[in-house]
PDB file of N, CA, C and O in Angstrom, chain B, residues numbered from 101:
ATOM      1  N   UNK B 101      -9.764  14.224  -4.547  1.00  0.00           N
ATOM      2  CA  UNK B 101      -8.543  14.488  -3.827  1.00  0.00           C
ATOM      3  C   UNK B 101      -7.368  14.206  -4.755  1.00  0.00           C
ATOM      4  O   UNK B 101      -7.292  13.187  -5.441  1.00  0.00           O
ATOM      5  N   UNK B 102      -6.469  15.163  -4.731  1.00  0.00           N
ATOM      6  CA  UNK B 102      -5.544  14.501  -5.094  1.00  0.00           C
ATOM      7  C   UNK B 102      -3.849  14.768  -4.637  1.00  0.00           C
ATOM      8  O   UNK B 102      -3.710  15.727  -3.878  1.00  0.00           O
ATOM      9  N   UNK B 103      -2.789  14.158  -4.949  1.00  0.00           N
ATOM     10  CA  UNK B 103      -1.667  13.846  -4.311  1.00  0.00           C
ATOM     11  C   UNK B 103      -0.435  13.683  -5.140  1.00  0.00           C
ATOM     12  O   UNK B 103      -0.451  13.300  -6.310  1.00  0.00           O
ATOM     13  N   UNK B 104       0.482  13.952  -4.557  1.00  0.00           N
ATOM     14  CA  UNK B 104       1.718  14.382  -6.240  1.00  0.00           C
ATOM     15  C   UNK B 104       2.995  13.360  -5.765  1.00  0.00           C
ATOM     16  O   UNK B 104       3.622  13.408  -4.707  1.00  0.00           O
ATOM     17  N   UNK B 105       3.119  12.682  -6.589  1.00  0.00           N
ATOM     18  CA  UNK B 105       4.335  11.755  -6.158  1.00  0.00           C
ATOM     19  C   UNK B 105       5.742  12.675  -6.056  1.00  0.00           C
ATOM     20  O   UNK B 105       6.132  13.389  -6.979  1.00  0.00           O
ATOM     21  N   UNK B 106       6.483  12.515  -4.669  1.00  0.00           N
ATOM     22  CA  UNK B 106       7.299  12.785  -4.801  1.00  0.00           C
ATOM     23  C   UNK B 106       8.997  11.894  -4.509  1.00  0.00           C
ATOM     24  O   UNK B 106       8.975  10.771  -4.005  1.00  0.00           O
ATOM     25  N   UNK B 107       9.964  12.369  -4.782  1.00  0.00           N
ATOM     26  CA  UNK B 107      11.332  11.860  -4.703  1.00  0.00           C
ATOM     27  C   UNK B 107      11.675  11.783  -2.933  1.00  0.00           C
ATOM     28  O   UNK B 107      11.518  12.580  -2.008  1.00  0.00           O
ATOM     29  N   UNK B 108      12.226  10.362  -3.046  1.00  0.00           N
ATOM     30  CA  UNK B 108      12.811  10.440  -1.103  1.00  0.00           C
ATOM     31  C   UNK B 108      13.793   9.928  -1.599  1.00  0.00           C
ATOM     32  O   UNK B 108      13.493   9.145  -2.501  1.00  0.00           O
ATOM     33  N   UNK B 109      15.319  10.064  -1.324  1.00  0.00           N
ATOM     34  CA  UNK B 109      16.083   9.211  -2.046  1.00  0.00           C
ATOM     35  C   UNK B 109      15.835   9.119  -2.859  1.00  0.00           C
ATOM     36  O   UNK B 109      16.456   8.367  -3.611  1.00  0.00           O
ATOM     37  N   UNK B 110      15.974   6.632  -3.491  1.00  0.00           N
ATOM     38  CA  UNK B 110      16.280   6.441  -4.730  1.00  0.00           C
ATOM     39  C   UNK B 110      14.479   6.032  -4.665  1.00  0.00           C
ATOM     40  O   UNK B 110      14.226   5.089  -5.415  1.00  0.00           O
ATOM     41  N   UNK B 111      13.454   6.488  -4.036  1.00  0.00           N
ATOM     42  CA  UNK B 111      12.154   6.209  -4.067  1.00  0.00           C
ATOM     43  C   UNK B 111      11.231   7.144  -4.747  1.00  0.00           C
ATOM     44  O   UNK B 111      11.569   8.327  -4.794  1.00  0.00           O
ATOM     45  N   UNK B 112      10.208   6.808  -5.234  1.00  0.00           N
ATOM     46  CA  UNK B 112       8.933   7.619  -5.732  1.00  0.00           C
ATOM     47  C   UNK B 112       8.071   7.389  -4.317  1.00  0.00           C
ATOM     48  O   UNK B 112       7.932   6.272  -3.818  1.00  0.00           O
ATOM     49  N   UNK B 113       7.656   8.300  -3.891  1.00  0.00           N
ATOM     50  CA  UNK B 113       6.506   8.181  -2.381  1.00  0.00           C
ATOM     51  C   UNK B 113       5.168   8.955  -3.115  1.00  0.00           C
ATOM     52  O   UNK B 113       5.105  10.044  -3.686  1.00  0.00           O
ATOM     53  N   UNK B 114       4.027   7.816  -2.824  1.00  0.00           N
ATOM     54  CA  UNK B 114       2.942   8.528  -3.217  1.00  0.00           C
ATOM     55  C   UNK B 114       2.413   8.672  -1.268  1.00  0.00           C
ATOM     56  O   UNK B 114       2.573   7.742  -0.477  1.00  0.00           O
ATOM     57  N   UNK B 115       1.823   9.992  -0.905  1.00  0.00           N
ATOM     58  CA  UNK B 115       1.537   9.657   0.486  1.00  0.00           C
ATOM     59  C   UNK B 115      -0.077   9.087   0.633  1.00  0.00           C
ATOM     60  O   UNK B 115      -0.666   8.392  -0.195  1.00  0.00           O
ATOM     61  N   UNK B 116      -0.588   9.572   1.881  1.00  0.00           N
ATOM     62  CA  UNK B 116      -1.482   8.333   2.119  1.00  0.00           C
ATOM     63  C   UNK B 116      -2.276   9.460   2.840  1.00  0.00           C
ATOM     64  O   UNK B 116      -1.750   9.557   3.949  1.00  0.00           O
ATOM     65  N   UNK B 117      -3.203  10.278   2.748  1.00  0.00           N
ATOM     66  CA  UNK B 117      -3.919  10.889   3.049  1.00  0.00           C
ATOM     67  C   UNK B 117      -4.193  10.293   4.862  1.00  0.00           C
ATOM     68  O   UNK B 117      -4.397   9.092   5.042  1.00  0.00           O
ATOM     69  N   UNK B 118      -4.170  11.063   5.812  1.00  0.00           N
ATOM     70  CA  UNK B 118      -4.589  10.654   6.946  1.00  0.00           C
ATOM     71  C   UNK B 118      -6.239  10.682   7.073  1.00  0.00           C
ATOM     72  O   UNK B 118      -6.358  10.396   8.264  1.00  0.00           O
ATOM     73  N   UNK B 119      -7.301  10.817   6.674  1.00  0.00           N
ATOM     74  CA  UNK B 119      -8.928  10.797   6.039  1.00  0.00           C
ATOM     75  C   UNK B 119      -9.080   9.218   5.807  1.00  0.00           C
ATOM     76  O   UNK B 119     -10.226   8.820   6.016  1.00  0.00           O
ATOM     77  N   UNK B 120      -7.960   8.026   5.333  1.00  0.00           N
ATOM     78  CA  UNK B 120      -8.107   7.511   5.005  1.00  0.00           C
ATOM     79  C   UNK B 120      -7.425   6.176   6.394  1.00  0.00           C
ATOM     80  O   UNK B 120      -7.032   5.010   6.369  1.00  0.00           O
ATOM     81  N   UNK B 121      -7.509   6.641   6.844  1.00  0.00           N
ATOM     82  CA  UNK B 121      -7.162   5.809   8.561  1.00  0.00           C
ATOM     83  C   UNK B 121      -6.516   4.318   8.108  1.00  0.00           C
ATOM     84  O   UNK B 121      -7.036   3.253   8.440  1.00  0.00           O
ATOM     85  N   UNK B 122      -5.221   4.433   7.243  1.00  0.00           N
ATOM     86  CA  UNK B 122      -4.379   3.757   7.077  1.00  0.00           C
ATOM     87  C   UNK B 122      -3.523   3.399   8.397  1.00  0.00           C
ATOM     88  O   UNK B 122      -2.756   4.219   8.901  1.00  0.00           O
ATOM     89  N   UNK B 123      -3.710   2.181   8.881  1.00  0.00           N
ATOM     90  CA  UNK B 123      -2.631   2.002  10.074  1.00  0.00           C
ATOM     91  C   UNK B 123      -0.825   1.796   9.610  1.00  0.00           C
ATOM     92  O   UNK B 123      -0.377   1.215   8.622  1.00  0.00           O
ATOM     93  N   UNK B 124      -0.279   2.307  10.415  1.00  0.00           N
ATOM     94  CA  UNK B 124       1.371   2.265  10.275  1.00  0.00           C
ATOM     95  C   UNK B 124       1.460   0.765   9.725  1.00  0.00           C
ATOM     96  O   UNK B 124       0.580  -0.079   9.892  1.00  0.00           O
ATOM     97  N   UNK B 125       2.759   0.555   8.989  1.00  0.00           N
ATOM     98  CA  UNK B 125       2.678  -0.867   9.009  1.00  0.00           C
ATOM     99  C   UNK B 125       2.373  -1.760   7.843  1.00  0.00           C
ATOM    100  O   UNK B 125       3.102  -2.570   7.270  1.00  0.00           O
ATOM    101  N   UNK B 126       0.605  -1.284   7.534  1.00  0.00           N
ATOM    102  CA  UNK B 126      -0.071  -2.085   6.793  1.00  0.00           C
ATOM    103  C   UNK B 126       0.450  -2.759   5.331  1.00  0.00           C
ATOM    104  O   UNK B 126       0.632  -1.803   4.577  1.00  0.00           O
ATOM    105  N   UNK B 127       0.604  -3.380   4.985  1.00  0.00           N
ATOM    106  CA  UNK B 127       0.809  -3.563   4.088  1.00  0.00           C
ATOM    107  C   UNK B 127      -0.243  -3.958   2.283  1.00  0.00           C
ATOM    108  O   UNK B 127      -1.382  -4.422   2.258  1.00  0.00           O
ATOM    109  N   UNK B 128       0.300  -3.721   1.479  1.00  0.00           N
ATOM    110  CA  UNK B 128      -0.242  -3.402   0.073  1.00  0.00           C
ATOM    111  C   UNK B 128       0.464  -4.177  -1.003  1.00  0.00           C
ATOM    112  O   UNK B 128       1.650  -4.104  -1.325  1.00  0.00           O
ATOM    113  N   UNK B 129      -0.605  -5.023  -1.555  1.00  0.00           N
ATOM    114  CA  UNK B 129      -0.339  -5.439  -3.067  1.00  0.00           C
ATOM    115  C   UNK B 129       0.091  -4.353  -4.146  1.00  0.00           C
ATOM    116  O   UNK B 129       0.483  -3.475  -3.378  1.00  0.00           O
ATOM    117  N   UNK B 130       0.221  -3.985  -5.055  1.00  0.00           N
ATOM    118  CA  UNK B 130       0.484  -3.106  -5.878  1.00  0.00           C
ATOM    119  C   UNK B 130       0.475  -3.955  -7.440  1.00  0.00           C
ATOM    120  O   UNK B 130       0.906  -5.051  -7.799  1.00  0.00           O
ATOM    121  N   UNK B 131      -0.304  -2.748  -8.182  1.00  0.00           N
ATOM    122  CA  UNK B 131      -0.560  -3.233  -9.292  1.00  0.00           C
ATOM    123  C   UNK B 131      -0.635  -2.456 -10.573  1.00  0.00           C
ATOM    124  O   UNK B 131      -1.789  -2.314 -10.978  1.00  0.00           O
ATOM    125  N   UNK B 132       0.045  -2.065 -11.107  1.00  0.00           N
ATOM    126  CA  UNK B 132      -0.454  -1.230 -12.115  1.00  0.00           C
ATOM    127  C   UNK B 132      -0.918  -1.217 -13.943  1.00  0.00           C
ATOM    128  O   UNK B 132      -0.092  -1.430 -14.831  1.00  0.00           O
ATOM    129  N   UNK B 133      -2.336  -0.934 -14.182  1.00  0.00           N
ATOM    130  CA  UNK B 133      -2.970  -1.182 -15.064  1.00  0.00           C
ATOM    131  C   UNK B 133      -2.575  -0.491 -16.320  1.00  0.00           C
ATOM    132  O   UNK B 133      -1.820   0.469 -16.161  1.00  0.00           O
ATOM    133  N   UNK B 134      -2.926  -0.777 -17.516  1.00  0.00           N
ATOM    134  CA  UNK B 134      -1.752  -0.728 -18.548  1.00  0.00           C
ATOM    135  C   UNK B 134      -2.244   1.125 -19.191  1.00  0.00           C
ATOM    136  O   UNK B 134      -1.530   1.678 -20.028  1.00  0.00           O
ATOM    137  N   UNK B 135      -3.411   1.761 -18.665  1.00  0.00           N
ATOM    138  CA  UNK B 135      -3.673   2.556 -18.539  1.00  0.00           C
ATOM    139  C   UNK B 135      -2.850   3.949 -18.139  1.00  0.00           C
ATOM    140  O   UNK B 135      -2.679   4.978 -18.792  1.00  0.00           O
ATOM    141  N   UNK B 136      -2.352   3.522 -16.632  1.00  0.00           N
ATOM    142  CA  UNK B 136      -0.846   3.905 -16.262  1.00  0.00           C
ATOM    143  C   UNK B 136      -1.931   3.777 -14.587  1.00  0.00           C
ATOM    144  O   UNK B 136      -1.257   4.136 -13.621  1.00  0.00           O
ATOM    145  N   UNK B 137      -3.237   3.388 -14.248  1.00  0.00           N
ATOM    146  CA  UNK B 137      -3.201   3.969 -12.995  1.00  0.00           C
ATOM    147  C   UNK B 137      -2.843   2.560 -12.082  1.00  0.00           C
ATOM    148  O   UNK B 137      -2.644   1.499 -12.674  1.00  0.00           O
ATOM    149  N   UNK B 138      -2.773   2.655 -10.466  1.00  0.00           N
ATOM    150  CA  UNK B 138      -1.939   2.379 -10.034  1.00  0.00           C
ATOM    151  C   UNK B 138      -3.291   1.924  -9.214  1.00  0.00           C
ATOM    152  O   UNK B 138      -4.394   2.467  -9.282  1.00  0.00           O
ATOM    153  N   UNK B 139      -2.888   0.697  -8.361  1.00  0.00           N
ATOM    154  CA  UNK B 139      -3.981   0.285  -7.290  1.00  0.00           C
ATOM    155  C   UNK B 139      -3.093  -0.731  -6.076  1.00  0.00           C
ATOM    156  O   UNK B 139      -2.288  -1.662  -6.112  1.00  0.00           O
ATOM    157  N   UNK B 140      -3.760   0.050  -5.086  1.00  0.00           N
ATOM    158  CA  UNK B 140      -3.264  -0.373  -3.905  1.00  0.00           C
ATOM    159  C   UNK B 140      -4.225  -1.154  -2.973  1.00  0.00           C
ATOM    160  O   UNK B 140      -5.184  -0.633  -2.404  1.00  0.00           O
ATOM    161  N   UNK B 141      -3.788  -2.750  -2.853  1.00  0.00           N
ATOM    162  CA  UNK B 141      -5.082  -3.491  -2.248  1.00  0.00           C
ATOM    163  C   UNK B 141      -4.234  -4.454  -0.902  1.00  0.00           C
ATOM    164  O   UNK B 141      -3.337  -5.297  -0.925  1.00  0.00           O
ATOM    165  N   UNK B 142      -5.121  -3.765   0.301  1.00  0.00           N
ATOM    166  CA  UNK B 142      -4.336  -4.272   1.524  1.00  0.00           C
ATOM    167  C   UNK B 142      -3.750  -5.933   1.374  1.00  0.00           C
ATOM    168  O   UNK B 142      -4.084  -6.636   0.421  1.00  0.00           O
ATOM    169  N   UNK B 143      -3.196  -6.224   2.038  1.00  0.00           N
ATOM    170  CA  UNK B 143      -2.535  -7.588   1.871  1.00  0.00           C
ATOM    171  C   UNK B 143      -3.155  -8.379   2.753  1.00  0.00           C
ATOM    172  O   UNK B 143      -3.280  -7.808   3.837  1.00  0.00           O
ATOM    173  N   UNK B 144      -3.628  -9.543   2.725  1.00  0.00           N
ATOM    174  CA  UNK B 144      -4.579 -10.262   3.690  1.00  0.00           C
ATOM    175  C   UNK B 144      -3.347 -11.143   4.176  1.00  0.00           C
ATOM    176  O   UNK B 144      -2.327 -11.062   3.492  1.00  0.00           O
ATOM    177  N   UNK B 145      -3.337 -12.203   5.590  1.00  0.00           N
ATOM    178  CA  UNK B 145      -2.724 -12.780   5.717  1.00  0.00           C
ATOM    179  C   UNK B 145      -2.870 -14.230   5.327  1.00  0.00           C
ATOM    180  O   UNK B 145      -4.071 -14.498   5.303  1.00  0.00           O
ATOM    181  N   UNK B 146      -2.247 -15.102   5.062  1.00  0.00           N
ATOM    182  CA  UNK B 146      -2.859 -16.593   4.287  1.00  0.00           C
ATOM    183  C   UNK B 146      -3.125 -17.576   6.389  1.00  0.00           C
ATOM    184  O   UNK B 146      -2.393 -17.975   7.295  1.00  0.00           O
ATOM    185  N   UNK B 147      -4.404 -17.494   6.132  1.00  0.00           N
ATOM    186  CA  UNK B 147      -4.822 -18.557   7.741  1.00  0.00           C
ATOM    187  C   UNK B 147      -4.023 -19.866   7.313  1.00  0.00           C
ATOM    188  O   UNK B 147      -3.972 -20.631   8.276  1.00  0.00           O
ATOM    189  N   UNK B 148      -3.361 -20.394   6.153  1.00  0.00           N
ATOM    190  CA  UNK B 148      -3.041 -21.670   6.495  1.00  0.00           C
ATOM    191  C   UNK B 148      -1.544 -21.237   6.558  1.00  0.00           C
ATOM    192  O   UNK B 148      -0.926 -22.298   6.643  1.00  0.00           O
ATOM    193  N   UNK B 149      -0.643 -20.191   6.558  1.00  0.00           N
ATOM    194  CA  UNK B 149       0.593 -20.136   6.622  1.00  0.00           C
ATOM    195  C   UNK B 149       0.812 -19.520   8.178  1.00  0.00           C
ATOM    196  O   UNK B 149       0.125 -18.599   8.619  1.00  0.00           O
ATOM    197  N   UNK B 150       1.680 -20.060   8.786  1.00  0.00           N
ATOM    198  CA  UNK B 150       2.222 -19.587  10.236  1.00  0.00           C
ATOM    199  C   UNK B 150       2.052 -20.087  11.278  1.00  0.00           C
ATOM    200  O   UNK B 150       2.048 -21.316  11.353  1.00  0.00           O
ATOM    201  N   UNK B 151       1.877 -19.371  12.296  1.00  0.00           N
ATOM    202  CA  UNK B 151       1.941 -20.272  13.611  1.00  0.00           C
ATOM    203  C   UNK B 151       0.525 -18.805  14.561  1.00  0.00           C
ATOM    204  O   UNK B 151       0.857 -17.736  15.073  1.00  0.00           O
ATOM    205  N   UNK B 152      -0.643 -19.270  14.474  1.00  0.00           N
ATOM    206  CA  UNK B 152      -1.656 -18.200  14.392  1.00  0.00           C
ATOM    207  C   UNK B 152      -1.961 -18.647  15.980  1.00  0.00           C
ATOM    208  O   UNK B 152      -3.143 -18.484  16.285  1.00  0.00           O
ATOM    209  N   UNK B 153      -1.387 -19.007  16.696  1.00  0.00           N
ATOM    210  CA  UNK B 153      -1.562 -19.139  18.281  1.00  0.00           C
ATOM    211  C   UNK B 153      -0.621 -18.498  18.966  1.00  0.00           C
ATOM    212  O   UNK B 153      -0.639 -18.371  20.190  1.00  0.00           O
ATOM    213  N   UNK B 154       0.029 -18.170  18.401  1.00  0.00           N
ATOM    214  CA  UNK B 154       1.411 -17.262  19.585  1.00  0.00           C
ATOM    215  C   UNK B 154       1.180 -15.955  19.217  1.00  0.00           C
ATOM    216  O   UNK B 154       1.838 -15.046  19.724  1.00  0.00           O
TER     217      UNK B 154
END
């Protein structure tokens, strides 16, 4: 598959294939390898930071 970065504004948007049942929202580490490619790894939440009962 592939996908073409484009201009929104002052942004680069790579999109997100809907195949890939990304929920709204989610959020992503970002990382990119000196190669030039790019990796996107969901963001976990830390269990010892917050208030995880409300």
């Amino acid at each position: 598959m592939t996908i073409k970065a484009r201009k929104v504004g002052n942004l680069t948007v790579l999109t997100i294939p809907k195949e890939f049942n990304v929920k709204k929202g989610t959020e992503f580490e970002v990382k990119q390898r000196n190669d030039g490619s790019i990796i996107f790894k969901p963001k976990h939440r830390n269990p010892f930071v917050g208030n995880w009962f409300n």
